[in-house]
N, C-alpha and C positions, 0 to 999 in steps of 0.2 A: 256232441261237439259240432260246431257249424265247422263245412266243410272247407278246407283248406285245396284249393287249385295250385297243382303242380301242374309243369309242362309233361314230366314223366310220369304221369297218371298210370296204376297196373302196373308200374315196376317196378320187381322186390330186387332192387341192388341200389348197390351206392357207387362212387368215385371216392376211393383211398388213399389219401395223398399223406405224404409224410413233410418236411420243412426241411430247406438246404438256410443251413446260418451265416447266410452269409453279410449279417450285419453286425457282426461279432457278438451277436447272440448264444454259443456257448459255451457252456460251464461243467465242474461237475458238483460246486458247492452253489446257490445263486449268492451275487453281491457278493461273492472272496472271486475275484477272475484270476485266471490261470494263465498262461500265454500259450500254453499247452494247448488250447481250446480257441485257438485268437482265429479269424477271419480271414485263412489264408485258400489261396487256390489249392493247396492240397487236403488240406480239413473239409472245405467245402464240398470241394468234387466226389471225393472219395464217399463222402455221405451222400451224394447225389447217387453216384454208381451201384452204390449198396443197395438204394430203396430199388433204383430201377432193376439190379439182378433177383431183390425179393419179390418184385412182383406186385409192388405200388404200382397206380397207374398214371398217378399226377405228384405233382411237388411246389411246393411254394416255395418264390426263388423271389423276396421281397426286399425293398425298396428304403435307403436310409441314406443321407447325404453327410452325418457327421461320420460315421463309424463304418467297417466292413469294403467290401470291394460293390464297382457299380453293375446295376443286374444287367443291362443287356450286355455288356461285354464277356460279364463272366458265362450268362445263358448262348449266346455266338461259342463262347471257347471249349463247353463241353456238351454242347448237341452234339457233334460228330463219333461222342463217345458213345453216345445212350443209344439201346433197344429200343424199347416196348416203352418208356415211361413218355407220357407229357411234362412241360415246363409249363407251370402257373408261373407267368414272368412278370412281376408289378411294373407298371408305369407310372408317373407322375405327371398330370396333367399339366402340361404348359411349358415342361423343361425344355421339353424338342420342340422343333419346329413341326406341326402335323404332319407336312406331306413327306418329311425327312421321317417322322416316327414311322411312318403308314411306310416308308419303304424298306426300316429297318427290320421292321415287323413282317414284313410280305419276306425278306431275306432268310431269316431266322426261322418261321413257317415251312420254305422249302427244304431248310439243312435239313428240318425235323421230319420232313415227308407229311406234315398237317400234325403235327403233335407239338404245337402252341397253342396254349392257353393264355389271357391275359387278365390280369389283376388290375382294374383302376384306380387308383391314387389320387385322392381329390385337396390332400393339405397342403399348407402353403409350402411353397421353395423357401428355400436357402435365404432368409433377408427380405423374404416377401412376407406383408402383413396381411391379405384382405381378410375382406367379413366374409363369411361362410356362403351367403348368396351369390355373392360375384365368383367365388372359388368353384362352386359347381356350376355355374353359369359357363365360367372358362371349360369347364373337363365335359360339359353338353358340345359346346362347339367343336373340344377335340374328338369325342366320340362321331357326333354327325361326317365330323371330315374324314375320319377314317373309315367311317361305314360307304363313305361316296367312293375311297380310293378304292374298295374292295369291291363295289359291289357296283361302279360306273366306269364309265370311258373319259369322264371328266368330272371332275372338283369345279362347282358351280354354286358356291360358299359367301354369304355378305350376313357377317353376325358383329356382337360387338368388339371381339378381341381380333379374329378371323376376318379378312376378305381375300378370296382365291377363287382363280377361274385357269386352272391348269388340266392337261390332259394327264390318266391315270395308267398309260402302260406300263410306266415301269414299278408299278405298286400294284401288282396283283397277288393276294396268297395263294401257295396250295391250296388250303380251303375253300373248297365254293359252299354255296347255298348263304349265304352271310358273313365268312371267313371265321376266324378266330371267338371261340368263346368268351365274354366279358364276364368277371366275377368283380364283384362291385360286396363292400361292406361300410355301411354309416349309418347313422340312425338320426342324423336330422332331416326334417321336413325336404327340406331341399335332398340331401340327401339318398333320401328312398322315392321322391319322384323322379331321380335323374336314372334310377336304377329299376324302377317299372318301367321306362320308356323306354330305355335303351341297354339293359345290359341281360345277359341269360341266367346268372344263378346268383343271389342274394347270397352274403356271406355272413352271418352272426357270430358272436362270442357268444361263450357258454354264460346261461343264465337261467335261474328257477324254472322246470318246463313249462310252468300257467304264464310267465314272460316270452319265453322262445314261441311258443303256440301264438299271444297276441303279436308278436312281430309278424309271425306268417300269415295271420288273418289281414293285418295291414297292406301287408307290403303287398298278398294276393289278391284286395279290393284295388290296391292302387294301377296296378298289371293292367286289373278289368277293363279300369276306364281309358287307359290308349289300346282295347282290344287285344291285349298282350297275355299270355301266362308265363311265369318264371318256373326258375326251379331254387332250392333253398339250398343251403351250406352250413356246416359250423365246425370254426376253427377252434382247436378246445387242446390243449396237452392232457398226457395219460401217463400211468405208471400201472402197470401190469406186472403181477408175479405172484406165481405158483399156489399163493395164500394172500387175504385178506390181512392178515399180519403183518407179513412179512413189506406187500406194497406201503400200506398206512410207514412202518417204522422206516422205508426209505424214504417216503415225503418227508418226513422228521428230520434224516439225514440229512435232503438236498439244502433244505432252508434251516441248519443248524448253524449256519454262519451271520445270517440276517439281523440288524439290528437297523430299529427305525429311522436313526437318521443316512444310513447307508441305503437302507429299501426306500426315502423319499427323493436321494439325489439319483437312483439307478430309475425312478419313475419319472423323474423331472428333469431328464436329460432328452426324452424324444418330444420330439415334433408334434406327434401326436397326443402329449400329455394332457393338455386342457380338454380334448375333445366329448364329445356327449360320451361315444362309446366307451370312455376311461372313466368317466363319471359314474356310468350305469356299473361299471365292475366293480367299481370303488364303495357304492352301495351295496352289489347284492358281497363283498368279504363284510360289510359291518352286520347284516343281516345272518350271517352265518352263525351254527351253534359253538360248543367252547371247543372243537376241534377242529374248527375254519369247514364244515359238509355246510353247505346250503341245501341241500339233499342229500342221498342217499348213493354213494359215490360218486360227488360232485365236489370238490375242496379246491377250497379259495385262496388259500393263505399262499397258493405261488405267485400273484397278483401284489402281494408287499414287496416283493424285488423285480419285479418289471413292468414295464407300459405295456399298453396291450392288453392283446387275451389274457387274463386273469383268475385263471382257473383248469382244474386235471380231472380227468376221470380216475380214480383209485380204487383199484380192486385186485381180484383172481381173474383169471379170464372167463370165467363163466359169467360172473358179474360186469364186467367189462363188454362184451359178447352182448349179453340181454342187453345194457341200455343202449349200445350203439343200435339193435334192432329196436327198442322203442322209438327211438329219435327217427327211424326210417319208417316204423308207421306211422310218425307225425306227417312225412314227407319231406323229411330233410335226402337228399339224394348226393350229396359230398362230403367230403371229412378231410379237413385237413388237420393231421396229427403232429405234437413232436413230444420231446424230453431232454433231459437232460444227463448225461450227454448227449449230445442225437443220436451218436453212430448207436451206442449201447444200446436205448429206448429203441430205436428203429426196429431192429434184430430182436428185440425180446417181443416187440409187439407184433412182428411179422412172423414168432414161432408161434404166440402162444394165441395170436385173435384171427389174424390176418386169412388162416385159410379156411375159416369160419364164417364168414361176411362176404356174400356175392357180389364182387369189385368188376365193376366196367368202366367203359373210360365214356366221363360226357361227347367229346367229340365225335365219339361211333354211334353213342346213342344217336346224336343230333342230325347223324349222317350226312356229319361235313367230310369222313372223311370214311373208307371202306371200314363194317364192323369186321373184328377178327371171330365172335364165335357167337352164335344165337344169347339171350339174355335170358336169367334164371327169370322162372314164373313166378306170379305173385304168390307169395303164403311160402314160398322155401328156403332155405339157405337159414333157419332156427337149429340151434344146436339144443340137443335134449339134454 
């Protein structure tokens, strides 16, 4: 296989992120909602508290304007809670004004002691239409700007959306060396070149691995030519339990409520519905055999009741286990996980995989911020 360039070339760990719902993303049947399960600061947090007391080391605190609560506010209300975890905190390119984002950003970095990460968001707002060009055109400008407010003494900025000539003291992160991590996922053209230039870890959805392997062949020629390496991601849902059986007949369970025209108005309600990335999932569940595996603990059919990531890993944990170590000798180096319901999948994935899988936090890797413990060597951390 021709060689795929990571920036963490020789290291055998990953970054373990679990999902805070807070866009009223969960449930415990999908498409039957519960209010049980609705998008409150106390639903959210608490799953936020739990991964960080398990011993995740990232979390994805994403980005929705019809549904759920808004992410920087609720990621300000409960950094002061958290340990050890990072906050993968999405932004949407163009909402804020840059040098208001880049200060709230630099603010929230402090609370965390350098445990921000950040998620880029490149679809349209609320009542905004553009074409996908101008869309990342815009989220290039706001990355350039916020890379100046971190990494300069002024904002000396004249693009199409953007002109700024402002001093940058009151926007500087904890983070040095760069500031904050960018984790960027899209799959158009425009898309994965705004994300070799300027962002550190590609994020994919789950797909056929001879697919996920050509993404990272792409995306790591494209790195090349701004003289850049990345590092890779996939955001993928799991169901782990005890037996093979036992996981398979709870995927049966989750999605025993689902009926097509409920699973195409719960797809066709996000922002993101039309996008390429919803398209490529949309294909690989038709490409799936009669029990939704595109592979071999790889099932699709949770992708008929939501937008998005469109696919679980289903197994025992030993099967669960091994693919996550395949995906990292591909050189995927982050995971962001969830389920349904969160809090439950959380804790069953944190007994039964979690202390199997050599987890470090990208930020130490990257040495933005002190590491807390030397990183496992390559070839270990396989469970026999």
């Amino acid at each position: 296989m021709e060689e795929i360039k990571v920036k963490s070339k020789g290291v055998r760990a990953a970054e373990i992120s679990w999902f805070a719902p807070i866009c009223n993303g969960d449930d415990e049947f999908l498409a039957a909602h519960d209010d049980r399960y609705k998008s409150t600061w106390t639903n959210a947090s608490k799953i936020l508290l739990k991964a960080d007391e398990l011993g995740y080391k990232n979390i994805l605190c994403p980005s929705s304007y019809q549904v759920g609560q808004d992410t920087l506010t609720f990621a300000s209300a409960v950094a002061p809670f958290t340990q050890n975890i990072n906050l993968l905190t999405a932004i949407r390119c163009g909402e804020i004004h840059p040098p208001m984002l880049a200060r709230a950003l630099a603010t929230l970095d402090h609370m965390l002691k350098g445990r921000l990460t950040i998620n880029i968001i490149s679809s349209n707002l609320p009542g905004e239409d553009l074409a996908s060009e101008k869309r990342y055109q815009k989220s290039r400008e706001v990355i350039q700007i916020l890379k100046q407010c971190w990494t300069q003494e002024e904002i000396d900025f004249a693009g199409e959306y953007y002109t700024l000539k402002l001093p940058t003291d009151p926007v500087k992160p904890y983070q040095q060396n760069g500031g904050p991590l960018l984790y960027f996922g899209g799959y158009s053209p425009a898309g994965q070149d705004l994300c070799a230039e300027f962002c550190d870890v590609y994020l994919m959805w789950p797909e056929a691995e001879n697919r996920i392997i050509n993404h990272m062949k792409t995306m790591s020629q494209l790195a090349e030519k701004y003289n850049r390496v990345i590092d890779f991601g996939l955001r993928v849902h799991v169901i782990v339990r005890e037996t093979e059986e036992e996981a398979k007949a709870y995927a049966g369970q989750l999605m025993s409520k689902v009926n097509a025209d409920r699973g195409d108005e719960v797809r066709g309600r996000a922002l993101d519905a039309k996008s390429l990335g919803v398209a490529k999932q949309s294909a690989m569940r038709e490409a799936a055999d009669n029990e939704g595996f595109i592979e071999p603990h790889l099932w699709t059919e949770i992708g008929k009741a939501r937008s998005g990531c469109g696919a679980a890993l289903v197994g025992n944990p030993e099967q669960i286990i091994s693919k996550i170590n395949r995906y990292m000798d591909l050189g995927i180096r982050s995971f962001i996980f969830s389920g349904y319901p969160h809090l439950n999948e959380c804790q069953l994935f944190a007994k039964h995989v979690l202390p199997h899988i050599p987890n470090i936090s990208l930020p130490q890797l990257y040495e933005r911020v002190p590491k807390e413990e030397p990183l496992t060597p390559l070839g270990a951390g396989k469970r026999s």
